[in-house]
Each structure stands twice: as C-alpha cells, then as structure tokens.
C-alpha positions in Angstrom: -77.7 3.9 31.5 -77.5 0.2 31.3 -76.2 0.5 27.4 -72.8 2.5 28.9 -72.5 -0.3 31.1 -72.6 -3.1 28.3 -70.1 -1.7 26.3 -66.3 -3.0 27.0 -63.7 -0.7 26.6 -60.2 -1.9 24.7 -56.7 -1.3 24.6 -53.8 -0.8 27.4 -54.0 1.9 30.0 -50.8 4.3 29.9 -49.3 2.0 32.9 -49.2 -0.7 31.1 -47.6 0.9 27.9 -44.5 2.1 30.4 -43.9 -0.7 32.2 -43.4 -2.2 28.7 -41.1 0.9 27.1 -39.2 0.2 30.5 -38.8 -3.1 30.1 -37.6 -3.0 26.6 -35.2 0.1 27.6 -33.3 -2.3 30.4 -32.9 -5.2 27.6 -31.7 -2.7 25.0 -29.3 -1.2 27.8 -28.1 -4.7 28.3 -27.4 -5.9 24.7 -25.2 -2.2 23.7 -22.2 -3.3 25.0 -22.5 -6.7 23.2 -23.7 -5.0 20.3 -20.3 -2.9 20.2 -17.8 -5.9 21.4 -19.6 -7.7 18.3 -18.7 -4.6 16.0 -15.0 -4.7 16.8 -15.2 -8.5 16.3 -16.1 -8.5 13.1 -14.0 -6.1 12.0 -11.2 -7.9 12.6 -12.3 -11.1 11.3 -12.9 -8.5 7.8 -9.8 -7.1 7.9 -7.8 -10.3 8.7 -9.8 -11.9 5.9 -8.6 -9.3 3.5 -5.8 -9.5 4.4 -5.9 -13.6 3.6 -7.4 -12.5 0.2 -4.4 -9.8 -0.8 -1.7 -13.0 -0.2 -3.9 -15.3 -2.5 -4.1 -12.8 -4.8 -0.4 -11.8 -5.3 0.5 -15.7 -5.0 -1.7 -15.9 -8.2 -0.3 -12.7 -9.8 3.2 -14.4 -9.0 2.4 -17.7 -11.2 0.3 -15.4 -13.8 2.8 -13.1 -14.7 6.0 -14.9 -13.9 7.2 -11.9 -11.6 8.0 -11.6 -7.9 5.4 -10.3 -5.7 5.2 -9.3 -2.2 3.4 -7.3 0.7 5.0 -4.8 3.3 4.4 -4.2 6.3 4.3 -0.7 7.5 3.9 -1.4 11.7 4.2 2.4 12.2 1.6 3.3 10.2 -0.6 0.3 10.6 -0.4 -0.1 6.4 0.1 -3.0 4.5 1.2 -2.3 1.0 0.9 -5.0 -2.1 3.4 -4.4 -5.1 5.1 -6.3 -7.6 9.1 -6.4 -7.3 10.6 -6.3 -10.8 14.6 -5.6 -8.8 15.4 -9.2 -7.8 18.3 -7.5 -5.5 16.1 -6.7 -2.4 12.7 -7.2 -1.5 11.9 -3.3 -1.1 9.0 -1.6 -3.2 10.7 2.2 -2.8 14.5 1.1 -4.8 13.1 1.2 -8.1 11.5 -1.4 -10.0 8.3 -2.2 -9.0 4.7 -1.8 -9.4 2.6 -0.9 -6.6 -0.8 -2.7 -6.6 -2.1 -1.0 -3.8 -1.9 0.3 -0.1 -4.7 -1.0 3.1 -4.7 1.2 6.0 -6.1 -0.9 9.2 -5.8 2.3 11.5 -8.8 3.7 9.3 -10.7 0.5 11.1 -9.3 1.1 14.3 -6.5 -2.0 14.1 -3.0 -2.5 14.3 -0.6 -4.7 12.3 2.7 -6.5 13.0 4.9 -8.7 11.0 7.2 -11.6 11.9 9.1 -11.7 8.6 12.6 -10.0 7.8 12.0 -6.4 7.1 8.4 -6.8 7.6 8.3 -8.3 4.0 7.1 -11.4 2.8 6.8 -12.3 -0.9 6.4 -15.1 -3.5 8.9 -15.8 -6.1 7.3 -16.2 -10.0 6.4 -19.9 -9.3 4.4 -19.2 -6.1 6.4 -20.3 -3.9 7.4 -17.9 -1.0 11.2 -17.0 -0.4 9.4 -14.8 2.7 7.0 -15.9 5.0 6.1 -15.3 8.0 2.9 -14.1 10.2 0.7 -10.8 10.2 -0.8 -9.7 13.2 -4.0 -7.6 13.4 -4.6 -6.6 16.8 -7.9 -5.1 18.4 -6.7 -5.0 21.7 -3.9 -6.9 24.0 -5.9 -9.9 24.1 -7.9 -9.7 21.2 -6.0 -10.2 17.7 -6.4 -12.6 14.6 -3.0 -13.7 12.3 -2.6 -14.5 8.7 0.0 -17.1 8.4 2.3 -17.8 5.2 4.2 -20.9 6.2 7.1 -22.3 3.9 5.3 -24.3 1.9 3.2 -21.7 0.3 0.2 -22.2 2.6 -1.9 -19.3 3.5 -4.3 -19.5 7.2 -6.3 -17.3 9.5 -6.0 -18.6 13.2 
C-alpha cells in the first residue's frame, strides 16, 4: 500500500482543461469582430491599390504605343473599365474605335466607386500626360473609403 502512495499522478484534471477552453473562447469571441473590420480594410486598401496599378499601367501603354488611353467609371454598376481610345472626338469607349483592355467589378468585393472627372472619364493623351483627371472613390462604408487621385500634372496617389 505504501508503493500507491509514492507514485505521483500527472496531467490536468477536466476543470482545469475548461476553465482554459473558456478562457480562450471569450478572447476568440473578442478578436471576431476585429478580425472582420480588418477584412473589409484590406480589401479596400487591394482594391484602391489596383486601382492605382490600372492608371500606371494605361499611362505607360499611353507613351508605349503613342495612343490615348483612359478608364471609365461605371458608378451604377460599381465597374471601372480600362480601354484604349483610337476616336480622338470623345472620350467614350462604346462610339467606335477603341480597344477594351479590360473591365474590374468592385461590387464582387463588396465596394462602391465614384468619380469626380467629366463623364466619369479620365484618360492620358499618347505622351502621358492626362487631358482628364480627376479622383476615384472606393467606398466601404460612409465613413470608411480610400481615393486614387490623378492630378494635372500626371501624378498618380492613394490618400
């Protein structure tokens, strides 16, 4: 009887094992709603980034190729579409003349989109330098948005 006594017994008892699932549960149920506010951040930082890239990249298709290019703004579809504009009367991809590069749809990501610019187009003539500019919104919420800014001068910024 005095060997059972000797011998030490290891491990946690079932109380203990709770109290620490609990405790874990409670910070878990604490960080999801960070965890989901985080989400929608970054998603709009992506999509405003993109949307940064897609100027760069038809300001350098404008020089490259010595054509006009230029994005439109679809606000009630939340689309923006990037094209090249062979018809130096207007700035519109659909009156002929033209080649679309492609079409981003920020609804698919939960987002809206605005523009400041005259018909919701902004564009860069064949030297790079833009005849439109103006701002693109992307919104998450009211108070929550991110804008991609073509100033004047050519420049190109996320604020």
């Amino acid at each position: 009887m005095s060997r059972l006594k000797n011998v030490k017994r290891s491990g946690f008892t079932l109380l203990e094992v709770m109290i620490v699932v609990a405790i874990v549960g409670i910070g878990a149920a604490l960080a999801y709603p960070n965890m989901i506010d985080m989400v929608h951040e970054y998603r709009l930082r992506s999509v405003a980034r993109g949307v940064f890239s897609d100027l760069q990249e038809i300001k350098l298709l404008a020089v490259n190729e010595h054509v006009r290019t230029a994005v439109f703004v679809d606000e009630g579809n939340d689309t923006y579409t990037l094209f090249r504009d062979d018809n130096p009367e207007d700035w519109n991809f659909d009156s002929g003349g033209g080649e679309l590069i492609r079409t981003v749809d920020v609804k698919a990501e939960g987002l809206e989109i605005t523009c400041t610019a005259v018909s919701d187009t902004m564009g860069f003539n064949s030297r790079g330098v833009p005849d439109k500019f103006g701002t693109i919104t992307i919104k998450l919420s009211a108070i929550r948005e991110k804008k991609v800014v073509l100033s004047i001068a050519g420049n190109i910024r996320v604020e």
